[in-house]
C-alpha positions in Angstrom: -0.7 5.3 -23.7 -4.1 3.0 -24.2 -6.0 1.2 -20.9 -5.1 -2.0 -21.2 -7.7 -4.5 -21.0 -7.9 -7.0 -17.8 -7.6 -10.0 -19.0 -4.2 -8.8 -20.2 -2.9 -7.6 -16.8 -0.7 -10.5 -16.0 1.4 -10.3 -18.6 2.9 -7.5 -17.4 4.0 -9.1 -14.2 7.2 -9.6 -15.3 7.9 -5.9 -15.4 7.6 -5.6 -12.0 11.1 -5.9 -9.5 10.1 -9.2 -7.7 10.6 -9.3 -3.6 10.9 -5.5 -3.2 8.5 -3.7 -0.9 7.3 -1.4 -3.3 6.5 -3.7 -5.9 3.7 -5.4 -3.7 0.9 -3.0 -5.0 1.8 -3.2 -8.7 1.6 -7.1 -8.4 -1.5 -7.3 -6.7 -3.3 -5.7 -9.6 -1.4 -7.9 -12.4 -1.9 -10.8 -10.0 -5.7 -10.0 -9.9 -5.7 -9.5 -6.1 -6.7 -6.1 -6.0 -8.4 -3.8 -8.5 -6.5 -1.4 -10.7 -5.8 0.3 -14.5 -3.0 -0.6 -16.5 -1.7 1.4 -19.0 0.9 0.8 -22.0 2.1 2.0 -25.3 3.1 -1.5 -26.8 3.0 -4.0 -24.0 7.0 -2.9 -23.1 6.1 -0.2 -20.4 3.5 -0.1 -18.0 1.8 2.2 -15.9 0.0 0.2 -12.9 -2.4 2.5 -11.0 -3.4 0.6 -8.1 -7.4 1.8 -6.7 -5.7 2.8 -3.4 -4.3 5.6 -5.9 -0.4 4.6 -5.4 0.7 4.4 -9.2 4.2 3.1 -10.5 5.9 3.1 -13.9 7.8 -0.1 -14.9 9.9 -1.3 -18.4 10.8 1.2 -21.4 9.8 4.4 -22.0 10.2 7.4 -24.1 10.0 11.0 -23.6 5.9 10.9 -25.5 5.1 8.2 -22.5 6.3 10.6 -19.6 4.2 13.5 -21.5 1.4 10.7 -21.2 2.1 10.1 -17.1 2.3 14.2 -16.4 -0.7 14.7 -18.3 -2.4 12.0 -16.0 -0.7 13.6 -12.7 -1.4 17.2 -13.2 -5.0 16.0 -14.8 -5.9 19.0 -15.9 -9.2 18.3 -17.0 -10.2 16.6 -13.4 -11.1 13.2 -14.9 -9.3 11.4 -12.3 -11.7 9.4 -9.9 -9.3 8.9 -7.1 -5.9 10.0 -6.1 -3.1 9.6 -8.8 0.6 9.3 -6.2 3.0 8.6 -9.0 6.2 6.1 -6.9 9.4 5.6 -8.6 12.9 4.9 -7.5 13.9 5.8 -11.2 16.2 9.2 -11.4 14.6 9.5 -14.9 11.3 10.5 -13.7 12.9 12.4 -10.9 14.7 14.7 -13.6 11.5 15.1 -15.3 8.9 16.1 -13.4 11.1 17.1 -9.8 11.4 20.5 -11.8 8.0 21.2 -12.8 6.0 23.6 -11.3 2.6 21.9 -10.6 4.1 18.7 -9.2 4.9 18.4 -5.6 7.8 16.0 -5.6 8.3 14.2 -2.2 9.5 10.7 -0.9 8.4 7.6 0.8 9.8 5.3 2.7 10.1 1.1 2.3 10.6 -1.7 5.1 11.3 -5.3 4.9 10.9 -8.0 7.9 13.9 -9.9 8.3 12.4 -12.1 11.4 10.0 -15.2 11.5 8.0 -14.6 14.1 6.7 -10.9 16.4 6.1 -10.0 19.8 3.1 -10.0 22.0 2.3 -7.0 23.2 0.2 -7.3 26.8 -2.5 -4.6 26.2 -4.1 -2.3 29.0 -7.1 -4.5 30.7 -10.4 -4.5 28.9 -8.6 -4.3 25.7 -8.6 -7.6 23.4 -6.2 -8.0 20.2 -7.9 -10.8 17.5 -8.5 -11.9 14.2 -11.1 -9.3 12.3 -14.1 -10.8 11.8 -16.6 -10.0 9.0 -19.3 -8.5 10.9 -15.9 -5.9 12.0 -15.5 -4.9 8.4 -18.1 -1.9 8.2 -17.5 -1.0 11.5 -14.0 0.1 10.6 -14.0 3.8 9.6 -11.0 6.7 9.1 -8.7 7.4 7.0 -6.8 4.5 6.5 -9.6 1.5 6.7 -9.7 -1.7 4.5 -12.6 -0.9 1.9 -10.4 2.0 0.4 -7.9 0.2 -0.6 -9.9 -2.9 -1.6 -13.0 -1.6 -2.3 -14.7 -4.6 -2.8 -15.6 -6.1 0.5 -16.2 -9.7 -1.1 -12.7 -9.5 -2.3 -11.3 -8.2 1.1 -13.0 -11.2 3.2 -12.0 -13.7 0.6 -7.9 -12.9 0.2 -7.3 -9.6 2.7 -5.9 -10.0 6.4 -6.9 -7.6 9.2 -6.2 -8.0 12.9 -8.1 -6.2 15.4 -8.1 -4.8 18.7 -11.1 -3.8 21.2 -12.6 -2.4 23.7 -16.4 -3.2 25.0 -16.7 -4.9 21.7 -16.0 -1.7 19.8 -13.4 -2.0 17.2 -10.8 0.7 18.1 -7.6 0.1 16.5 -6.6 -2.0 13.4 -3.6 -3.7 11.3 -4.8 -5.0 7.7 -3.5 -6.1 4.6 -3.5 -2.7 2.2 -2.3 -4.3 -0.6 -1.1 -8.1 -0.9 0.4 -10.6 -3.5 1.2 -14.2 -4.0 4.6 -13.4 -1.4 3.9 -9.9 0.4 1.8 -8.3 2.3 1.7 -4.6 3.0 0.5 -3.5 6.2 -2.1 -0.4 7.1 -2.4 0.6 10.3 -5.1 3.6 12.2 -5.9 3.7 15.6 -9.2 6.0 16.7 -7.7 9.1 18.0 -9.4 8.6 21.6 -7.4 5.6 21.7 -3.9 6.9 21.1 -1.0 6.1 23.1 -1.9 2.8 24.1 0.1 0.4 22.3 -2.8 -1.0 20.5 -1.6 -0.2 16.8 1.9 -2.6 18.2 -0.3 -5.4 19.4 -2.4 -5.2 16.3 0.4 -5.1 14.1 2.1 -7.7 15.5 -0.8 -10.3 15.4 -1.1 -9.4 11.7 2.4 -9.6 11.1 2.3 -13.3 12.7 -0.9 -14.2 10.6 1.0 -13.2 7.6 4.2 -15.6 8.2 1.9 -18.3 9.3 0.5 -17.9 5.7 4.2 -18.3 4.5 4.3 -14.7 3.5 6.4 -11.7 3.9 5.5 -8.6 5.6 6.6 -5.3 3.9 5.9 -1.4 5.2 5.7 1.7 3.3 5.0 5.0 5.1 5.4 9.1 3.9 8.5 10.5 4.8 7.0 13.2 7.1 5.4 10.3 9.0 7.5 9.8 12.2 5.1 7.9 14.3 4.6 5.1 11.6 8.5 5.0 10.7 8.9 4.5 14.5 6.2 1.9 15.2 7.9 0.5 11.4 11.1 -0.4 13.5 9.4 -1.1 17.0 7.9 -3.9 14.9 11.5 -5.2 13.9 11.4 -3.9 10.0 14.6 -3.1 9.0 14.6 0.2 5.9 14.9 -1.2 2.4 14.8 1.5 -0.1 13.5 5.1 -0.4 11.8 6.7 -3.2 10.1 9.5 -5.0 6.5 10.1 -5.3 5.0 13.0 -7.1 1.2 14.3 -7.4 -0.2 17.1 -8.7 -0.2 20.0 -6.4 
């Protein structure tokens, strides 16, 4: 398989399942929201690797293509620059590469809003729940933050969506748009540990998840299956459990 080049990505769109939750990160690279690779043998497969390091594998393929995507996952020669999590509902890459050796095979799960509107949470006092502003955006660190996903701050305060919560005017627990398109939105959620427990991630969430139907947009969710806490706070919200599906990375 060759890189394609980006001026070609959107032709690949129409690879991609429309209105399913895990489609939402392979369109926003063909879309030109977010940043990405594409990869293809003849313009009739494509391997959409999304920065945030989720990576999907849409249209026909032959067996040479899925020696192609292994060599990539079990990157042998450590030339990958970020994670590589291979997502797939397909039971032909399951039979492939579930076997193999150096592949840890696992799931993840998918959620779709069915309502129009969310609650409001009333936080602990002191505690605030708003729109992020841009002066909020470096002051957002952990593990799951904006800028990793987006990497591009520019790009993030032009067509990303974060809500915020605080506390003394310290940012302390977030909801933002990981990945987006022209009809979903996926949402990312991390609270600072200190701050556990409080119902801030809810509140958060559900101002986001408000922001994003204002915007005549649908909310979506994706979390790992050994994530309880986010598959909880998933149906707290009022998302309702679409589709499950394998994801594989090198072990």
């Amino acid at each position: 398989m060759n890189k394609a080049d980006i001026t070609d990505y959107s032709r690949f769109t129409g690879l991609i399942p429309a209105e399913k939750p895990i489609s939402v990160y392979p369109l926003s690279v063909t879309q030109g929201f977010q940043t990405g690779d594409i990869f293809t043998m003849n313009g009739e497969q494509a391997l959409i690797w999304h920065r945030g390091g989720f990576a999907f594998l849409f249209g026909s393929y032959s067996d040479s293509i899925l020696d192609d995507v292994y060599d990539i996952l079990t990157d042998r020669n450590s030339t990958n620059d970020r994670r590589f999590l291979l997502i797939s509902h397909d039971i032909v890459l399951r039979d492939r590469f579930q076997s193999c050796p150096d592949i840890l095979t696992e799931k993840r799960y998918f959620f779709s809003y069915p309502g129009d509107t969310a609650d409001e949470t009333q936080l602990p006092e002191g505690y605030i729940v708003r729109d992020m502003q841009p002066a909020d955006l470096h002051a957002i660190t952990g593990n799951v933050v904006p800028l990793f996903y987006w990497g591009d701050a520019d790009a993030f305060l032009r067509d990303g969506m974060c809500s915020v919560v605080t506390y003394e005017d310290r940012v302390v627990s977030w909801a933002f748009s990981a990945s987006l398109c022209s009809d979903m939105v996926d949402i990312g959620i991390e609270t600072l540990p200190e701050f556990r427990g409080k119902g801030l991630a809810l509140a958060a969430s559900q101002h986001l998840v408000r922001r994003i139907l204002s915007e005549e947009k649908r909310p979506v969710w994706g979390c790992y299956y050994k994530n309880p806490a986010s598959e909880n706070l998933a149906y707290r919200l009022g998302f309702v459990k679409e589709s499950e599906a394998f994801t594989y990375k090198k072990k």
